[in-house]
N, C-alpha and C positions, 0 to 999 in steps of 0.2 A: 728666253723661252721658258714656259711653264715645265717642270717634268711630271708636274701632278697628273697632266692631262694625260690620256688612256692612247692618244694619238702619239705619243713619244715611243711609249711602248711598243707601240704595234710596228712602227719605223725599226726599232729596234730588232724587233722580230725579222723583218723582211732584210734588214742587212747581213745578218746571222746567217741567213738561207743561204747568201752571196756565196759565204764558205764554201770551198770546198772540201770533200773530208781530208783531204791531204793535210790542211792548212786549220786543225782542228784546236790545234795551240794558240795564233795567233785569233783564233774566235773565241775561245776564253776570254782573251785580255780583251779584244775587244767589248763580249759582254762582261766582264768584272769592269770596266771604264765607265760601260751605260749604264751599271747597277751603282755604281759612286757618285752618279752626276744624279738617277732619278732618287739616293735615298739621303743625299748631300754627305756621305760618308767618308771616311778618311781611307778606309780598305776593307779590303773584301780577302777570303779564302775562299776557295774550291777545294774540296774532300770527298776524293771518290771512294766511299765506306763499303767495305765487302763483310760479310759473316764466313768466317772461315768453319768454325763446328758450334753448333748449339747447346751439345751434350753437355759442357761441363757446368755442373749447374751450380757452381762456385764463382763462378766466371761473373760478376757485374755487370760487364760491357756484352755478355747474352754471344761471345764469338764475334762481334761486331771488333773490323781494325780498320784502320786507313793504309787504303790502300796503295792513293795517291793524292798528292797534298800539293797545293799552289796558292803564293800570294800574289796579287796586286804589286803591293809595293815590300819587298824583300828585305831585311833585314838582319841581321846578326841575332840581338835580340828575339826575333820572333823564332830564328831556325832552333837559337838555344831553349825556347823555351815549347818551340815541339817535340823537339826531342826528347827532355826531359818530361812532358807530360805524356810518350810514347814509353818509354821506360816504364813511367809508374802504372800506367795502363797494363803491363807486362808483367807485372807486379801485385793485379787485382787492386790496385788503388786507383780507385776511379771518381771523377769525381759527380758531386750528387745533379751540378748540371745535364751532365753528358749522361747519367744513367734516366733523369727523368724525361730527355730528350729522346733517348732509345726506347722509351717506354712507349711510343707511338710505330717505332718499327715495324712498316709495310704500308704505311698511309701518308698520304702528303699531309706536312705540318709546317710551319708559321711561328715562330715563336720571340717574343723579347727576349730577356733573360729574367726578368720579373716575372715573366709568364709561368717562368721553370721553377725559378728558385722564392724563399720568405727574403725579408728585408735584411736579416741577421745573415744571410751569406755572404752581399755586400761587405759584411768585418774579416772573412776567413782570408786564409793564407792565399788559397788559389783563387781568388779573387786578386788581390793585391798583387799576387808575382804575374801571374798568365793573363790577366787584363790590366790594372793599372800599370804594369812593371813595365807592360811595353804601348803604352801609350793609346789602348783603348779605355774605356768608360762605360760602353755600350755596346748591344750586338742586336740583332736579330740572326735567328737560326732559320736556315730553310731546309727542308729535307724532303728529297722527292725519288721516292721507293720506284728503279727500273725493272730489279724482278724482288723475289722473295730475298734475296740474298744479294743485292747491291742497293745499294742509296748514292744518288748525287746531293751533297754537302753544298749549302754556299753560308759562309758567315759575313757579314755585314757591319762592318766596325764604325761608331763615332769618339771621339776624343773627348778628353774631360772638357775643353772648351765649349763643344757642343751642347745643345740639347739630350733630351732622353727620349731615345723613340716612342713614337706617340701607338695608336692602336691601327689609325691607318696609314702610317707611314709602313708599319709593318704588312700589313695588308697589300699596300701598293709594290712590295719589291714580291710580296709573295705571288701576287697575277703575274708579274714580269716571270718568273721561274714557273709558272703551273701551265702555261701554255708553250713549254718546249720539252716535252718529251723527245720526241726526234732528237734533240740539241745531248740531251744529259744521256741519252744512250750513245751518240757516237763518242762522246767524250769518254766512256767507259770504254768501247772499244778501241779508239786508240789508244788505250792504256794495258790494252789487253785485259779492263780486268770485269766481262761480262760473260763471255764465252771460253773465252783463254783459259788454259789449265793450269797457268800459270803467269803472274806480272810481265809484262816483258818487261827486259833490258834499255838501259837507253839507246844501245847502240840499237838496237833492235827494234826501236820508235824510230828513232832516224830513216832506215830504210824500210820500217814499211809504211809512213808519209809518202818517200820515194816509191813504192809501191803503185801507191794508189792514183800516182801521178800519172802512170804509165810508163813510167822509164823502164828501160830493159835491165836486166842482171848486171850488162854490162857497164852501162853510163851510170848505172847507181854506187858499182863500184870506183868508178872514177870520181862521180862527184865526190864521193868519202874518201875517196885517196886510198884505196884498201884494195888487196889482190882482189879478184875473181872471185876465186876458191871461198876466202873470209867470206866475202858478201851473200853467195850460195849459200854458205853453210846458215847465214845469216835468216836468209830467204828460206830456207827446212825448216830453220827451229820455227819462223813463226808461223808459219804451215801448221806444221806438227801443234802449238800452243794451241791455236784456234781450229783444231779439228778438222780442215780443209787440204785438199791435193793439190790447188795451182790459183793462179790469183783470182780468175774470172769467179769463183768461188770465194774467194776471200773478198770481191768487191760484191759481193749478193749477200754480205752480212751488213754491210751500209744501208744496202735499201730494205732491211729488216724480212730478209726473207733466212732460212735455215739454212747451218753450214749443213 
């Protein structure tokens, strides 16, 4: 099978739809799976990027943090070397990629990494530790702004064995991600982090997936193996997070209408 052809995509799309919001994890990985096969890549991240304050005008990264972060394929290395570049981020050291990629901040962008950076970053440290250290060589960045103050992230990894993304391989994963807005907003929501006043919990993702299922208070506390009570109290907070009184309201933020 070709993945160049425009018809892979669109299949793509239509399988995506199949999701339901409950099941908004398992459509990640299924589209991180389709974006590795159409851009022949080794892995993909998901970054659900939020601006938390603008004000500080010292701040590099403009209040942009991640908010929620997922790979493809997991690692040791990669988790050590998020962390540590969330640290330095925390730190106002940021690096000249990630700031000239924020420099588009509220417009969909597309980008290599030669796109971003001259030839001489290719020699620097974070270069070296945070892509060759762990086994990339290559990226394409996609960034597709869902309001003023969230972005969905998707990075696109190849391996030093690979090639180097060309202009329209870049192009081609960037159509796959510019025709799902629907997709990168529910992803924000069940992360709580579009409306939400705050991240949720994981425990807190768990049951409202179970939510959105339909399960009652009750079988959601069993299926977690948790009192009543816990799982209630479960069910307020993310009430309270997302602005809403009872679920039929909480399922009217899926189909993009106001809590």
């Amino acid at each position: 099978m070709s993945y160049n052809h425009p018809d892979v995509i669109h299949t793509l799309w239509d399988e995506l739809a199949d999701f339901d919001a409950s099941r908004s994890d398992e459509a990640l990985t299924h589209l991180m799976n389709g974006l590795c096969a159409l851009a022949e890549a080794r892995n993909i991240t998901w970054m659900g990027a939020v601006r938390l304050d603008e004000s500080f005008s010292n701040d590099p990264a403009k209040g942009w943090r991640p908010g929620a972060l997922s790979f493809l394929h997991s690692a040791l290395p990669l988790d050590t070397a998020v962390r540590e570049q969330t640290e330095k981020l925390e730190q106002g050291n940021v690096d000249e990629n990630i700031i000239r990629n924020l420099d588009g901040a509220g417009t969909f962008r597309a980008n290599r990494l030669r796109d971003l950076v001259g030839p001489e970053w290719f020699e620097s440290f974070y270069y070296r530790t945070y892509y060759r250290g762990v086994g990339h060589d290559d990226a394409v960045w996609v960034a597709f702004p869902v309001n003023k103050d969230v972005e969905s992230w998707f990075g696109v990894f190849r391996g030093p064995e690979q090639p180097l993304f060309t202009e329209s391989e870049r192009d081609r994963v960037a159509y796959a991600l510019r025709g799902l807005k629907w997709f990168h907003r529910q992803l924000m929501l069940s992360h709580g982090l579009l409306v939400a006043k705050s991240p949720l919990t994981p425990a807190e993702r768990k049951v409202l997936h179970l939510l959105l299922t339909g399960l009652s208070e009750k079988l959601i506390a069993e299926q977690l193996e948790r009192s009543y009570h816990t799982t209630h109290d479960w069910v307020t907070s993310i009430y309270r997070k997302f602005g809403v009184s009872n679920r039929a309201a909480l399922m009217a933020l899926w189909l993009g209408l106001a809590p």
